[in-house]
C-alpha positions as CSV (number, residue, x, y, z in Angstrom):
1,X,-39.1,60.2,-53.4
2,X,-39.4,60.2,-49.4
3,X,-40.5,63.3,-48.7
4,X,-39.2,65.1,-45.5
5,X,-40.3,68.4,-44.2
6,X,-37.3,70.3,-45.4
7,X,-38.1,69.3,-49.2
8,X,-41.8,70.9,-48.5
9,X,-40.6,74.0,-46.8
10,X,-38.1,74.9,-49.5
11,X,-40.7,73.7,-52.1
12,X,-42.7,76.6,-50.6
13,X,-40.0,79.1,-50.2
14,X,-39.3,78.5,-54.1
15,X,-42.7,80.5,-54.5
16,X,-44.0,82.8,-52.2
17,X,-42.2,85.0,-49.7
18,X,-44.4,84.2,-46.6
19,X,-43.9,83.6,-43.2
20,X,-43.0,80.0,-43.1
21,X,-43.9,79.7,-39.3
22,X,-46.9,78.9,-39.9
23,X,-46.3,75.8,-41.6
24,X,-43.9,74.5,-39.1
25,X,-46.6,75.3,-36.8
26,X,-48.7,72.8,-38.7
27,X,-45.9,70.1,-39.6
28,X,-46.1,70.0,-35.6
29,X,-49.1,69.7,-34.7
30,X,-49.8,67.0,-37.0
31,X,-46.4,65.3,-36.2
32,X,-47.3,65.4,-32.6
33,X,-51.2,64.2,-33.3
34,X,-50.2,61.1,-35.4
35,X,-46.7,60.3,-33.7
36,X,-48.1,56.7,-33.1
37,X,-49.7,55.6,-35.8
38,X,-48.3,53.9,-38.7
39,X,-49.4,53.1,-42.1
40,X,-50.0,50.2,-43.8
41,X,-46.6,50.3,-45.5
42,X,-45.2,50.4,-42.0
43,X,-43.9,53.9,-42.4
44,X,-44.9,56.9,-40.1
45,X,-48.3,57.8,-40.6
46,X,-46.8,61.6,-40.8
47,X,-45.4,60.2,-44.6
48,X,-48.8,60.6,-45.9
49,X,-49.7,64.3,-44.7
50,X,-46.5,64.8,-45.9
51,X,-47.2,63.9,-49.1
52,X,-50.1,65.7,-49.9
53,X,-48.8,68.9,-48.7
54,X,-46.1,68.4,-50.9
55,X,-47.9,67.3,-54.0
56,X,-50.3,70.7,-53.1
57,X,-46.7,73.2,-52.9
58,X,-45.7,72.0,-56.4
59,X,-49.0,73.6,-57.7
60,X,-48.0,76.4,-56.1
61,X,-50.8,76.0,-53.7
62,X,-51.7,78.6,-51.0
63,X,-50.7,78.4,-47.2
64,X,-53.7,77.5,-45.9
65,X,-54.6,75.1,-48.4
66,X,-51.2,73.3,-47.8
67,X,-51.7,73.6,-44.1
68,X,-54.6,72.3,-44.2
69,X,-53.4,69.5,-46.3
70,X,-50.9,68.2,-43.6
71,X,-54.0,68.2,-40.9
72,X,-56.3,67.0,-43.1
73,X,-56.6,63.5,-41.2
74,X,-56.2,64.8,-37.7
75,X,-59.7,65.3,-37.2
76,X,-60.6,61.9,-38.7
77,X,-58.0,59.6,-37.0
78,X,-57.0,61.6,-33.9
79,X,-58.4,63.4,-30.6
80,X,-57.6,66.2,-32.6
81,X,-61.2,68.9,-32.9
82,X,-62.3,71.3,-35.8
83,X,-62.2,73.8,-32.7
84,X,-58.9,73.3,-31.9
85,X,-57.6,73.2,-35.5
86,X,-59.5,77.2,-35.5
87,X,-57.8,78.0,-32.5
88,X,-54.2,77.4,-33.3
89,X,-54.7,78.2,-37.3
90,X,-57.7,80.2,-38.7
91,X,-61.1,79.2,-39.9
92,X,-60.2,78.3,-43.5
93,X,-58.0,75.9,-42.6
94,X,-61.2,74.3,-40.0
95,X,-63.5,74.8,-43.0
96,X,-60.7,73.0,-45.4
97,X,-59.9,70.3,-42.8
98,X,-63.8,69.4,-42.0
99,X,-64.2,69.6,-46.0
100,X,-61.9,66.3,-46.7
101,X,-63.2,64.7,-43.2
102,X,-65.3,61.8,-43.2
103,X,-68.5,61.4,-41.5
104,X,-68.6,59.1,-38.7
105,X,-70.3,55.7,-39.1
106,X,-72.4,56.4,-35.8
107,X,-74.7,58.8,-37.7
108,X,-75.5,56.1,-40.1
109,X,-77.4,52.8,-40.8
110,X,-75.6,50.9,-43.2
111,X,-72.0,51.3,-45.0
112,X,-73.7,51.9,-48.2
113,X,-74.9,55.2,-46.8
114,X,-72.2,56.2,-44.9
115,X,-70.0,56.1,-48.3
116,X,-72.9,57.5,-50.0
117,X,-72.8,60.6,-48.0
118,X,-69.4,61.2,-48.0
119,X,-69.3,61.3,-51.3
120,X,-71.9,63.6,-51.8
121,X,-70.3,66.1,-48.7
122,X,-67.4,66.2,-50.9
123,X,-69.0,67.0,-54.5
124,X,-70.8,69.4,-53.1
125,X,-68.6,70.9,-51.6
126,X,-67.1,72.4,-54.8
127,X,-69.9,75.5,-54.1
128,X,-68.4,76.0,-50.6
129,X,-64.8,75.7,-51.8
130,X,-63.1,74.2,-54.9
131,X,-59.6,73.8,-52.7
132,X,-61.7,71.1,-50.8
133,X,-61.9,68.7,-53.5
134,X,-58.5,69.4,-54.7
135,X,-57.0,68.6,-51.4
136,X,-59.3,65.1,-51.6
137,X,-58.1,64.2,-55.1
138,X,-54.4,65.0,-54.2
139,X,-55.1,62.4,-51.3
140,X,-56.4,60.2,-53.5
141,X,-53.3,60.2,-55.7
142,X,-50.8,59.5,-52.9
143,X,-53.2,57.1,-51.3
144,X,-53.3,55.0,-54.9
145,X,-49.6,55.5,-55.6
146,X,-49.6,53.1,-52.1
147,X,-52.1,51.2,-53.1
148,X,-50.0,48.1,-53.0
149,X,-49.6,47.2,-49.1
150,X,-53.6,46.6,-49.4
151,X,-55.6,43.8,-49.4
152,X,-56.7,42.5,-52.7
153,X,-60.1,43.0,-51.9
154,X,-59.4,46.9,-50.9
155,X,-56.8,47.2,-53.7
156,X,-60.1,46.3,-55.9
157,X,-62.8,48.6,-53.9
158,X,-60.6,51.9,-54.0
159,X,-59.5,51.4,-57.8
160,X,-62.8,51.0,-58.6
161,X,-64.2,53.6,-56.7
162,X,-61.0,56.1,-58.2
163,X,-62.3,55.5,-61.8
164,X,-66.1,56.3,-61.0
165,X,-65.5,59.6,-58.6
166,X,-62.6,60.9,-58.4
167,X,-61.3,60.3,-62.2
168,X,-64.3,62.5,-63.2
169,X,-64.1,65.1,-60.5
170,X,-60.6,65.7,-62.0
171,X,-61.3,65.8,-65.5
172,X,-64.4,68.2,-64.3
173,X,-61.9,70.4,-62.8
174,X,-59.5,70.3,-65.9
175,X,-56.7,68.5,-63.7
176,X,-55.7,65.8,-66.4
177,X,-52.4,65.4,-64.7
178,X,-54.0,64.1,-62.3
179,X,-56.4,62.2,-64.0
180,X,-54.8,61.0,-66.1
181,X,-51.7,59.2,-63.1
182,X,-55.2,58.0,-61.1
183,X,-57.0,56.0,-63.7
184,X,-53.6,54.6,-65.1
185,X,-53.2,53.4,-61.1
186,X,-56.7,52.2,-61.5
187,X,-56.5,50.4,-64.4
188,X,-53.4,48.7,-62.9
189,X,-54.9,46.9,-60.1
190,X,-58.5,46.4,-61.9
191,X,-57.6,44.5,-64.9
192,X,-53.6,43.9,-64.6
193,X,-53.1,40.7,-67.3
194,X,-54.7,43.6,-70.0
195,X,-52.6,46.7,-68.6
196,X,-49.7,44.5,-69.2
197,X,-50.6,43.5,-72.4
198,X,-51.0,47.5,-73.8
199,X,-47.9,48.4,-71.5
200,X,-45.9,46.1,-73.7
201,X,-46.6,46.7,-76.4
202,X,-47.0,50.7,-75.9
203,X,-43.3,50.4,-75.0
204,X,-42.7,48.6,-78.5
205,X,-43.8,51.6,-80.2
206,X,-41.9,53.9,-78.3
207,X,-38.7,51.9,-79.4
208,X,-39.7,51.9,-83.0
209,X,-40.9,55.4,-83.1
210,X,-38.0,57.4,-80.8
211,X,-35.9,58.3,-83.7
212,X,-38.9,58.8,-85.9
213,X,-39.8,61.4,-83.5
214,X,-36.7,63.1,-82.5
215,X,-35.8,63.4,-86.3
216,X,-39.6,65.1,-86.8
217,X,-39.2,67.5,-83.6
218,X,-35.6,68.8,-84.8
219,X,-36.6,69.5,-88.2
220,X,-39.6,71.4,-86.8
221,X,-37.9,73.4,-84.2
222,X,-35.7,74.3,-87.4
223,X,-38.5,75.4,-89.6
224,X,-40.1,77.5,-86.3
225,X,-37.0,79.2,-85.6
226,X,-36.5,80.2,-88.9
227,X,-40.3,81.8,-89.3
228,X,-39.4,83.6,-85.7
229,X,-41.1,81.0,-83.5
230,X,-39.6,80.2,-80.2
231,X,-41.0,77.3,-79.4
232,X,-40.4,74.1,-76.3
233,X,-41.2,70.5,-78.4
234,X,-42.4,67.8,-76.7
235,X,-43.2,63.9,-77.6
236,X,-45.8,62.2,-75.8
237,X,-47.1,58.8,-76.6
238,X,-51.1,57.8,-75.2
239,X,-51.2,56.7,-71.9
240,X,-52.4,52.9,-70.9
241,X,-55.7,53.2,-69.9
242,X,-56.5,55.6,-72.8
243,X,-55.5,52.9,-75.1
244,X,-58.1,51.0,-73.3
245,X,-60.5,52.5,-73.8
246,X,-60.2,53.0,-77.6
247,X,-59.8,49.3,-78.3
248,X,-63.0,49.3,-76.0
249,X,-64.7,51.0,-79.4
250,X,-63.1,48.5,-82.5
251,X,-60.0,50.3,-82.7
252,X,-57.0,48.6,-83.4
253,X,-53.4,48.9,-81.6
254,X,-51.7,50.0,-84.8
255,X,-55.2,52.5,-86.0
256,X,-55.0,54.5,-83.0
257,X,-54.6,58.0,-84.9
258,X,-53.2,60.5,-81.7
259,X,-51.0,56.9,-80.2
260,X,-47.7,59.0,-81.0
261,X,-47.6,63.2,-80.6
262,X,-45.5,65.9,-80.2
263,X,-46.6,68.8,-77.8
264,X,-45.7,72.2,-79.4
265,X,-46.2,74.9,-76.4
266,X,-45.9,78.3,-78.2
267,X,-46.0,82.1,-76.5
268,X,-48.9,83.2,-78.0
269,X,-52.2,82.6,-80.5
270,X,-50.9,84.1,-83.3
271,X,-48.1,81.7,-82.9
272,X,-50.0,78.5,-82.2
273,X,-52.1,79.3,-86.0
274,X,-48.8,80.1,-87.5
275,X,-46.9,76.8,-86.1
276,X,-50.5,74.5,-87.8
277,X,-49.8,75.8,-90.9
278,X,-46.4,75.4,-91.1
279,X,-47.0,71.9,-89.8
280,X,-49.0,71.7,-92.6
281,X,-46.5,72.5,-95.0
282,X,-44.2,69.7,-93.7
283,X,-47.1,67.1,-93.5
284,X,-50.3,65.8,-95.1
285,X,-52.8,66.4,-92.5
286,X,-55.9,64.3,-91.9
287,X,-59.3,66.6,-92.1
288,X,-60.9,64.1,-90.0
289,X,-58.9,64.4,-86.3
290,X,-58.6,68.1,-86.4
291,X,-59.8,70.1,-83.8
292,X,-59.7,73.9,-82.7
293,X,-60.3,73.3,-78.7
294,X,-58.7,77.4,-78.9
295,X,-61.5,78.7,-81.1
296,X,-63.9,76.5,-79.3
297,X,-62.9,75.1,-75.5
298,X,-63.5,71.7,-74.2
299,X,-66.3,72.4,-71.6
300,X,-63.5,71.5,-68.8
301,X,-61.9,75.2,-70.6
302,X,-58.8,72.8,-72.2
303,X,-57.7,74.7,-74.7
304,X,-55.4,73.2,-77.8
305,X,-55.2,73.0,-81.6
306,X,-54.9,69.0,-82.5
307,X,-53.9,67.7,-85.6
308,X,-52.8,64.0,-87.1
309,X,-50.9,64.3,-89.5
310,X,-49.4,61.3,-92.1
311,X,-45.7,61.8,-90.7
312,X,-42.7,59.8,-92.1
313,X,-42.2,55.7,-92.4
314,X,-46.2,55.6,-93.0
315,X,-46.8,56.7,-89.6
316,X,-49.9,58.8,-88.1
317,X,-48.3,61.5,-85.8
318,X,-50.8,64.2,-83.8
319,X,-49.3,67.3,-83.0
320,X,-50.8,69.5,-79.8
321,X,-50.2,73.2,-79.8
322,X,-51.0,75.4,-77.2
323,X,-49.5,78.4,-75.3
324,X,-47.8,78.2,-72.2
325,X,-50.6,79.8,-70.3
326,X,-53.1,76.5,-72.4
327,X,-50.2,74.0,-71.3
328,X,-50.6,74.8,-67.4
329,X,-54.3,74.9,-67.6
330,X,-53.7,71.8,-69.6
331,X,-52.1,69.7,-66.9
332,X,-53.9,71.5,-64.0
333,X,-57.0,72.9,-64.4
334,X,-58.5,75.0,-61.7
335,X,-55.1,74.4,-59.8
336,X,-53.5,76.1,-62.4
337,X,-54.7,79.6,-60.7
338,X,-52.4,79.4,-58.0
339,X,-49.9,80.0,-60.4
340,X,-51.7,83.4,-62.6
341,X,-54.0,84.7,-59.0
342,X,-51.7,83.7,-56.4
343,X,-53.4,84.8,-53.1
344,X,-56.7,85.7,-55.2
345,X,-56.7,82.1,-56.6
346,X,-59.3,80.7,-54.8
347,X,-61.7,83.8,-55.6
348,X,-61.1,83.5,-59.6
349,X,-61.8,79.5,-59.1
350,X,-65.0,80.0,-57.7
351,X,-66.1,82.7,-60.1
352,X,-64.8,80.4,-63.1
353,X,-66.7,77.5,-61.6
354,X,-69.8,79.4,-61.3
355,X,-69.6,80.7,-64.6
356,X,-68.0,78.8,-67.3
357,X,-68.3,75.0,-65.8
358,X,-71.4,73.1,-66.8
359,X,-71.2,70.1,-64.9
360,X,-71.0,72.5,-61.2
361,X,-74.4,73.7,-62.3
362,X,-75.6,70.3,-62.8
363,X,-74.2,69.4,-59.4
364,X,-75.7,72.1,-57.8
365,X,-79.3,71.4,-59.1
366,X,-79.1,67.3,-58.0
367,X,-78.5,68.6,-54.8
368,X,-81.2,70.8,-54.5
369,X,-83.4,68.5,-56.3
370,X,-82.5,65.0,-54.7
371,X,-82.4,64.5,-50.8
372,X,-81.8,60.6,-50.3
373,X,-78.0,60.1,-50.3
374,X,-77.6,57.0,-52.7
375,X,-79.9,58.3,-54.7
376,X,-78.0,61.7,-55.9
377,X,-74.4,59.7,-56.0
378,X,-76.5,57.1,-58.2
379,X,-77.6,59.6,-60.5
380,X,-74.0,62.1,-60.4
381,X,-72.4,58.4,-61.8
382,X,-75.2,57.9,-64.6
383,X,-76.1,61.7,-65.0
384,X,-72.2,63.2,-65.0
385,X,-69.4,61.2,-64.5
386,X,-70.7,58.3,-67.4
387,X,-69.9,58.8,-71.4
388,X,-71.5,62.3,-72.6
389,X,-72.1,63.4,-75.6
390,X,-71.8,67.5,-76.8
391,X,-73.5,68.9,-78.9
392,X,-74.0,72.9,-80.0
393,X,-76.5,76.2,-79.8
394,X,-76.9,77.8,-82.7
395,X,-74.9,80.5,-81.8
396,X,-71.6,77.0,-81.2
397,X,-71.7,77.2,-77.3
398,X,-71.3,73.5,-76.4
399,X,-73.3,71.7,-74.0
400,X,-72.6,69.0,-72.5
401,X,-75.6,65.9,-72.1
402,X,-75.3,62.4,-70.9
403,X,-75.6,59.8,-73.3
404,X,-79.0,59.3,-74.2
405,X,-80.2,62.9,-74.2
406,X,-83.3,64.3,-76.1
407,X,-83.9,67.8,-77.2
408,X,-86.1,68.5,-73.8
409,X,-83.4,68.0,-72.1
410,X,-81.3,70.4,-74.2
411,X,-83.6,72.7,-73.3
412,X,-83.8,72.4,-69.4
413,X,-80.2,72.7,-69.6
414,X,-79.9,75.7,-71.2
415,X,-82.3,77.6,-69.2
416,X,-85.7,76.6,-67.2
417,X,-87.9,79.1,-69.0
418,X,-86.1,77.6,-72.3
419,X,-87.7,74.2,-71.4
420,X,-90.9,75.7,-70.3
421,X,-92.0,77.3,-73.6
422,X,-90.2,75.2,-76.4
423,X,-92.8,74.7,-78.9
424,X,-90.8,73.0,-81.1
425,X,-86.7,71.8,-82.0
426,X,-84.4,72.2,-85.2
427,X,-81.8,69.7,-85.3
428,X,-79.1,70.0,-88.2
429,X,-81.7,72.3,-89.8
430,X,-84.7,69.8,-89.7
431,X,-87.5,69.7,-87.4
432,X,-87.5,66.9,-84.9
433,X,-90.2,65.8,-82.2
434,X,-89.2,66.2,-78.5
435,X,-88.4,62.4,-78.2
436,X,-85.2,62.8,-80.7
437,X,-82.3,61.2,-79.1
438,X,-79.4,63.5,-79.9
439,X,-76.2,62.6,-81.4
440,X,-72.5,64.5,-80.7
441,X,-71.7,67.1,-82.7
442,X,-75.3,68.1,-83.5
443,X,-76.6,71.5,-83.9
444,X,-79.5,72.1,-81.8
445,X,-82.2,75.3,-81.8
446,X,-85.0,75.4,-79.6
447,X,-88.2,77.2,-80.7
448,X,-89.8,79.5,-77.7
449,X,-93.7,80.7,-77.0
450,X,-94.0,82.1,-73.9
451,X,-97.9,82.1,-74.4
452,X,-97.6,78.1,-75.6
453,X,-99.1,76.1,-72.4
454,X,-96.2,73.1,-72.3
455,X,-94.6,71.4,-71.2
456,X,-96.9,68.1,-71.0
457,X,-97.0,65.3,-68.8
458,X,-95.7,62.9,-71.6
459,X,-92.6,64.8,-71.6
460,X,-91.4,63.4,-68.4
461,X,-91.2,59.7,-70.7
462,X,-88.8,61.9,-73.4
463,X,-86.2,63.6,-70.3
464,X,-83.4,61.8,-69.3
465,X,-82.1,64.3,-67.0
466,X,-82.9,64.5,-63.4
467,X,-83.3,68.0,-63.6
468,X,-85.0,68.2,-66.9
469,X,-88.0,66.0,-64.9
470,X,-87.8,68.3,-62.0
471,X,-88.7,71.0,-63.7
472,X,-91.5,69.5,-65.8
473,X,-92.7,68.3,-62.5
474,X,-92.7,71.2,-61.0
475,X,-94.4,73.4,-63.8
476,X,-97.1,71.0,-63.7
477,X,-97.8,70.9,-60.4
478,X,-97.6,75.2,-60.3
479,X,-100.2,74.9,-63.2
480,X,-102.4,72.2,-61.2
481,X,-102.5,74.8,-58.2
482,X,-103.2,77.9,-60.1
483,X,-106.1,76.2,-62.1
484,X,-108.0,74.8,-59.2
């Protein structure tokens, strides 16, 4: 879809009743600021803006967050100034605009540390304003979707770069639409003989399976309706790159259990419990792939009951049932707030960020800790955005570890003074020493004396965590001080 400024201005009228001058405003001044520049599809530069303001109004974005979407390379590629931008619009938009805007390679000795930085401005900037990166990823997506009038060598650089940064930055921030379209894109133009391959044959089984499926989703809807479920069915088959990756771990084509699904988006919790165990009824499930994400959220707050079931012709079939309210935070995460909050969105995404999201806390404290540039982005790749395993307190909060973990860092991740007095750790009801590697899924209990002098030097060989060292370090070093 070309998209023109009327589509975005009745895109926003669909949703909120304010002035729309504002935006026109905008559309002008960025019009006017890139009128001679083209991209490297040999459109109007003014496409791309455009675009992401677009993509931003069907998330029901605010108005300065879509404003600032349509300027947000004005300052980066014109004579265009963060004053100016204050001057004609507001100081969110300036703050939102010098958010997604690349440093300048004058302040910097190599291109390693130019990227390097702006990286790191951006993930930090989740504690300034979560919008930021949403605006960057959404620029990221449109960016991708064009991918193909690069070079082979850029085509290579940016995919690459999309499945180590921003792919994880959106699963973070629960946006798996998102996601999910970038490392598809990614995938694409990294290994594209192997994309084709699965793409094939993915599009095999949805010929074989259609009927299979249509015939299981009508007999379904019919057994809901008549226990007083109103329910919307949906199929969905795995995507690409998710295929990948579990023939990456000895799976086979055929073996993948959740390869073929139907989505079953319900009004409420009692419903979703009600709708498993009629399910149930109709199929054999398989104990193995069941999971309660509502009883126990996904630490990116996904929310969804999953279960594989033996459906008919021998075939595995996972069912995903949510509420509506679990669908949207499903497919958008923290952009899903625009929709409940409206104008109080952004408030309600920082709090939720703050409170509930492990990884910002992580993000924070490598920032605080780490100071060379290549170093933190180094360590947000190996520390966050690499495989992870969870694991549980005793009271079945899970936390979330990088692969590799021990039981210090457990500790140190649950709280500082945790770390600082654990005198011992129960794993899966049996004592372990502070070197055991944890496993997912384990159940974890840290033993506390506040009067216990630890932790020890040799604890900084056990921590794999940046943060779990920083704070050994530093308890040390306090206890050198007092004791001289």
């Amino acid at each position: 879809m070309n998209v023109t400024y009327n589509n975005l201005e009745k895109k926003v009228l669909s949703y909120t009743p304010l002035d729309i001058r504002k935006l026109r405003k905008a559309y002008q001044y960025a019009s006017s600021y890139h009128k001679n520049q083209l991209r490297a599809s040999g459109e109007s530069y003014i496409i791309h803006p455009l675009n992401i303001a677009y993509i931003l109004a069907c998330m029901n974005a605010d108005m300065d967050t879509i404003i600032a979407g349509l300027l947000h390379d004005v300052v980066e590629d014109t004579d265009s100034t963060l004053d100016d931008i204050e001057k004609r619009f507001n100081k969110t938009i300036r703050e939102l605009v010098d958010g997604v805007t690349k440093m300048t390679k004058l302040d910097f000795s190599s291109q390693k540390e130019l990227t390097a930085s702006n990286l790191r401005k951006l993930i930090v900037s989740l504690a300034r304003d979560p919008r930021i990166i949403i605006i960057k990823l959404v620029d990221r997506l449109h960016n991708m979707r064009t991918l193909e009038y690069k070079s082979l060598k850029k085509q290579q650089e940016k995919a690459l770069e999309t499945l180590e940064i921003y792919v994880p930055l959106a699963y973070y921030i629960g946006a798996s639409k998102i996601k999910d379209e970038l490392e598809n894109i990614a995938f694409k133009y990294l290994k594209p003989s192997i994309y084709g391959d699965i793409n094939k044959q993915r599009e095999e089984l949805k010929d074989e399976t259609k009927d299979i499926l249509e015939n299981v989703k009508k007999d379904l809807n019919n057994l809901l309706k008549k226990n007083g479920i109103k329910a919307d069915l949906e199929i969905r088959y795995k995507d690409n790159y998710s295929i990948y990756k579990k023939l990456l771990t000895n799976n086979k084509f055929e073996t993948i259990h959740d390869m073929i699904g139907i989505k079953v988006i319900v009004k409420n919790v009692k419903d979703c419990y009600l709708s498993l165990m009629l399910i149930h009824e109709m199929f054999t499930p398989i104990n193995n792939y069941f999971k309660d994400y509502i009883a126990k959220p996904k630490t990116n707050m996904y929310k969804s009951i999953h279960t594989t079931v033996f459906g008919p012709d021998n075939r595995l079939i996972q069912f995903q049932i949510r509420t509506q309210e679990m669908e949207k935070i499903a497919i958008y995460g923290l952009t899903s707030y625009w929709f409940k909050y409206k104008n109080n969105a952004r408030i309600n995404m920082q709090k939720d960020l703050e409170n509930n999201f492990q990884f910002f806390k992580s993000i924070k404290e490598l920032d605080s800790t780490i100071l060379d540039n290549i170093e933190f982005v180094s360590l947000i790749k190996k520390e966050l955005f690499s495989s992870n395993i969870y694991v549980y307190t005793t009271t079945g909060e899970v936390i979330e570890l990088p692969n590799g973990s021990t039981v210090v860092d457990f500790a140190y991740k649950i709280h500082t003074d945790i770390g600082n007095s654990m005198v011992a750790a129960i794993v899966n009801n049996e004592a372990v020493s502070f070197d055991y590697v944890l496993e997912n899924q384990d159940r974890v209990r840290i033993v506390t004396d506040s009067k216990a002098y630890v932790p020890k030097e040799e604890w900084l060989n056990y921590a794999k965590t940046t943060t779990a060292k920083s704070k050994i370090r530093e308890f040390i070093k306090e206890n050198e001080e007092e004791n001289k």
